[in-house]
C-alpha positions in Angstrom: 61.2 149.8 158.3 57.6 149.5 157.6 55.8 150.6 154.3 52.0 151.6 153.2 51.1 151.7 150.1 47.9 153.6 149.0 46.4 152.9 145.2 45.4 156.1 143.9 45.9 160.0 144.7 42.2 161.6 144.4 41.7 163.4 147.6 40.7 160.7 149.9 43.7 158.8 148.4 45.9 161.9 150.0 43.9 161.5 153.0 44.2 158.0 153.8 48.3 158.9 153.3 48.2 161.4 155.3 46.8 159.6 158.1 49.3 156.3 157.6 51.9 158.6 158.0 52.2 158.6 161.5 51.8 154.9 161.5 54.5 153.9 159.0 58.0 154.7 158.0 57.0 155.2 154.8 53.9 155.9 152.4 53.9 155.2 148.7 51.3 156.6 147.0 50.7 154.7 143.4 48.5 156.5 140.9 47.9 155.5 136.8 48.6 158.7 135.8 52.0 160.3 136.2 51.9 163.6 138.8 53.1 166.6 138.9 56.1 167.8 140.6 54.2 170.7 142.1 50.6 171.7 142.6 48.6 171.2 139.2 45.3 170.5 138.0 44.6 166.8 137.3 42.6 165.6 134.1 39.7 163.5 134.9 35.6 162.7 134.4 33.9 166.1 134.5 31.0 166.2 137.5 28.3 166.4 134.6 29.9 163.3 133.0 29.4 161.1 136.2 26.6 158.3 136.8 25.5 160.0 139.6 24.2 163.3 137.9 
């Protein structure tokens, strides 16, 4: 059986696990915070509170 893991589920986290799935038998996606059972918004850094802006 062969395993991916992927460190973090921000979008391109979900992405990047999305496209090992075809590739692996299984895909564990690790994340700091706990998630939700079902579709939820996540806290995080607010796009005004960014270095970029």
């Amino acid at each position: 059986m062969t395993k991916a893991y992927v460190i973090g589920a921000s979008l391109a986290g979900l992405l990047a696990a999305s496209a090992l799935a075809g590739r692996f038998d299984q895909v564990v996606v690790l994340d700091r915070d706990k998630l939700p059972d079902r579709a939820a918004p996540r806290r995080g850094v607010p796009p005004k509170a960014t270095a970029v802006s």
